[in-house]
C-alpha positions in Angstrom: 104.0 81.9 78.1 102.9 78.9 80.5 100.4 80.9 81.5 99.2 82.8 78.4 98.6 79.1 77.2 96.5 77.9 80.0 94.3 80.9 80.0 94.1 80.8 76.2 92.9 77.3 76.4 90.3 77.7 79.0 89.1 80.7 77.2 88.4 78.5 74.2 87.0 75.6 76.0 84.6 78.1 77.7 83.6 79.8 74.5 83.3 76.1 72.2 81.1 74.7 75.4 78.8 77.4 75.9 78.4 78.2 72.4 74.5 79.8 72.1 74.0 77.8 69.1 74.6 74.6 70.8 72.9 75.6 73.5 69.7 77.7 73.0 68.2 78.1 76.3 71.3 77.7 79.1 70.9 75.2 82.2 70.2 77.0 85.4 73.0 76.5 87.3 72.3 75.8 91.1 75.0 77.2 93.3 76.3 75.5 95.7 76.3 77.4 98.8 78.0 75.0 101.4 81.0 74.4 99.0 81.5 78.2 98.5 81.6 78.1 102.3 83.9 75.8 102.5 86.2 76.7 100.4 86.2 80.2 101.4 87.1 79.1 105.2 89.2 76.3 105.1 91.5 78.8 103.1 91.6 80.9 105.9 92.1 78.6 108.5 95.1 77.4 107.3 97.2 80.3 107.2 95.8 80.7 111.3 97.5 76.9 112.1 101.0 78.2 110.1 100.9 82.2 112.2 100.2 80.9 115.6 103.3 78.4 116.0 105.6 81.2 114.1 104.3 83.8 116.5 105.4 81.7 119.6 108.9 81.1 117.9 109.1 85.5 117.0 107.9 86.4 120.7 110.4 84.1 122.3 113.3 84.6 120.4 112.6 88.3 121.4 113.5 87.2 125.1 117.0 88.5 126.4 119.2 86.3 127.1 120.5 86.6 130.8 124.3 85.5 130.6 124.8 84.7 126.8 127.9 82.3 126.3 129.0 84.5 123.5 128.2 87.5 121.7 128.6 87.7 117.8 128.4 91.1 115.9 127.9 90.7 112.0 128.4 93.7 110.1 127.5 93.6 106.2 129.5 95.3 103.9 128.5 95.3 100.0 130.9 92.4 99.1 132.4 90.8 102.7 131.3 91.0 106.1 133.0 91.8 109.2 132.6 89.6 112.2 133.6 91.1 115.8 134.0 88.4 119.1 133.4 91.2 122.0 134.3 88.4 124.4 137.3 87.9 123.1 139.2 91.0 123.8 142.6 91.4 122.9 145.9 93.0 124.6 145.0 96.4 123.8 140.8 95.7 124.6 139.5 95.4 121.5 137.4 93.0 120.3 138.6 90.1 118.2 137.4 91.2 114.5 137.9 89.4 111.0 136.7 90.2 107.5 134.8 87.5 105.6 135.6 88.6 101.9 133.4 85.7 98.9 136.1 83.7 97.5 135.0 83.4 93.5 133.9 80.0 92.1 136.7 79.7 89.6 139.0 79.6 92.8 137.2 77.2 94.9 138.9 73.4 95.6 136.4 70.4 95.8 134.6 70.9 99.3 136.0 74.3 100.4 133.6 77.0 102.1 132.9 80.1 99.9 131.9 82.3 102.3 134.5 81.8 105.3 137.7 81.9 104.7 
């Protein structure tokens, strides 16, 4: 509706400003070149200044880790998650695993985590 409004209103700006009866014979509007320039690169140039640092962070975080200190395995379900610690093996050499089940907000106590139980 925000919207509808604002184009409404600049529809009947437009049409009460630029009525032909008010205005016979219309201005010749000169266009201004360099400020279409302008605004048509420095649009584009800030997108370049935002990729370039977040293409550094993607390609390093693509490096391999040579010794990690520990190695986390996330597995989403469609209402918990299951969270396996292969360096931690147990007795039998399997890997330490819990379940992560969303505790409701009626059950929450003032300053409890939701997710991790």
């Amino acid at each position: 509706i925000l919207i509808l409004v604002f184009v409404s209103r600049i529809l009947v700006r437009a049409l009460w400003h630029f009525h032909y009866k008010k205005n016979p014979i219309p201005q010749r509007i000169v266009h201004g070149t360099t400020i279409e320039i302008l605004r048509t690169i420095f649009p584009s140039i800030i997108p370049m200044f935002i990729a370039i640092p977040s293409f550094a962070l993607l390609y390093s975080m693509d490096e391999v880790v040579v010794d990690p200190a520990i190695t986390i395995k996330a597995i989403g379900h469609q209402w918990y998650r299951t969270y396996e610690y292969s360096d931690y093996n147990s007795s039998d050499e399997q890997s330490l695993t819990f379940d992560s089940y969303t505790i409701p907000e009626d059950d929450l106590e003032l300053g409890q985590s939701r997710l991790l139980e």
